[in-house]
Every structure is written in C-alpha cells, then in structure tokens.
C-alpha positions in Angstrom: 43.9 69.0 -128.0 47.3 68.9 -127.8 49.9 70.1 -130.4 53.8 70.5 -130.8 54.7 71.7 -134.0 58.8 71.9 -135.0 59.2 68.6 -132.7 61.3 65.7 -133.5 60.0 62.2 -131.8 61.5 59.1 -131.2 60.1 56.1 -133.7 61.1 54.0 -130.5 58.6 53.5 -128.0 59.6 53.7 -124.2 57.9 50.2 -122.8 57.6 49.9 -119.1 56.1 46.8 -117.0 55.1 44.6 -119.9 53.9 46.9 -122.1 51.3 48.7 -119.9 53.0 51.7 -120.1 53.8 53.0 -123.3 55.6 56.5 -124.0 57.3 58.1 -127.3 59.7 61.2 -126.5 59.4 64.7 -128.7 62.8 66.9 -128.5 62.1 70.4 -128.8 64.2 72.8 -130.8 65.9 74.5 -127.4 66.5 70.6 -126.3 63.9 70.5 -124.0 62.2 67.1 -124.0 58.4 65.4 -123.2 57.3 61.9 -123.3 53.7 61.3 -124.3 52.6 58.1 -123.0 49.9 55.3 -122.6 48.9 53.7 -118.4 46.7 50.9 -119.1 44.6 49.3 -116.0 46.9 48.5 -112.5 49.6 50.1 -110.2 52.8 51.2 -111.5 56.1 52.8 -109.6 58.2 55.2 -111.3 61.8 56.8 -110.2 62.6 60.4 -111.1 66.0 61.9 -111.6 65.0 65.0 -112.8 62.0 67.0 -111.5 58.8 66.2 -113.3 55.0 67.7 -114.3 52.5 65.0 -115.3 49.5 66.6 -117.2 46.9 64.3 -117.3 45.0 64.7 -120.9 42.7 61.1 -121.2 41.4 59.3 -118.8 42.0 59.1 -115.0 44.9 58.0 -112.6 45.3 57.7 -108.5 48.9 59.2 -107.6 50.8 58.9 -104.4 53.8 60.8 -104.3 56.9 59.1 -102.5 57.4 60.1 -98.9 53.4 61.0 -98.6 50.3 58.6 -97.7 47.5 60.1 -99.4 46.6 58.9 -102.3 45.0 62.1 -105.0 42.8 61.7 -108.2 44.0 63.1 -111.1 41.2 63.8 -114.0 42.0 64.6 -117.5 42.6 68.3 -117.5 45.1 68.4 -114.4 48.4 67.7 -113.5 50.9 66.6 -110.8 54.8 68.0 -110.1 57.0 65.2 -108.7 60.3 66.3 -107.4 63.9 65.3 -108.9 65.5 62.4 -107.3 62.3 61.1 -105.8 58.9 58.8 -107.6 55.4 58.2 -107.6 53.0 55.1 -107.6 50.2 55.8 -110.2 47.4 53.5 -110.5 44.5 53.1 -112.9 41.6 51.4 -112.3 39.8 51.4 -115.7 40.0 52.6 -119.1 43.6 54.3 -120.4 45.5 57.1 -118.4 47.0 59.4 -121.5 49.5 61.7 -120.5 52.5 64.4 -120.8 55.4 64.1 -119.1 57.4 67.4 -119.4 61.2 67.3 -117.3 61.1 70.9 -115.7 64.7 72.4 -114.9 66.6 70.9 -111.7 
C-alpha cells in the first residue's frame, strides 16, 4: 500500500481520452509533484515534457516507449522511466491499470 502523508492534492481530476484515464496530482512539501491515476481497457498515447517513472501498483499495462518497437509488460509491482521530451503508448487489455506517475528532475 501506498501512502503520502503531508501532501496536498488537487480536488480536480486530470481527464484524458473520454474519461478512460483518470489522474489527481499530490504536491509535496519541497514542490515535488505525482499524479495517481486510473487506465481503463484500450490504447492510450501520452507526451512527456519532463522525464517520467511510471510505477505500476494495480493491475497490468503493455508499454512501448517512443522511438522503440517492442512492446514490454508491466505487472503491478514494477515500473517504467520515459525520458523528457519524448512519450509512450500504454495499452490495457482488461481490468484497471492503477498507477504513480512521479516527474523525476530534467
């Protein structure tokens, strides 16, 4: 289980492609920032601008980093780094991906 104490979240939901992605951001203290978030079934492309680590914690996901052609399966438990400036297609078959987005320094 996951916890953040001394965290201030945004009542606003972040609501991508129709509302089958889902994330609320936490602000730390030091202004650090995370996003947990919902991936309900099919295949999604995000953009970075800032370098990325996405911790799976429910659920499973298929990733395929930009500029690569292999597809990798992420279970709950592990995570991916996506580089600044770059994206990702993540797709889920079945079930809900959860997950924790944490923006790692540039």
């Amino acid at each position: 289980m996951h916890s953040f104490p001394n965290v201030t979240a945004d009542a606003k939901a972040n609501v991508y492609f129709d509302g089958s992605v889902v994330s609320h951001t936490i602000h730390f203290q030091d202004g650090t920032r995370k996003t947990l978030g919902l991936i309900y079934p099919g295949s999604f492309h995000f953009g970075t601008a800032a370098p990325e680590r996405m911790e799976i914690i429910a659920g499973s996901c298929v990733v395929t980093l930009d500029g690569t052609s292999d597809p990798i399966d992420f279970e709950a438990g592990s995570a991916f780094d996506v580089a600044g400036n770059s994206g990702f297609t993540i797709v889920v078959t079945a079930g809900i991906c959860e997950y924790i987005c944490s923006f790692l320094p540039a």
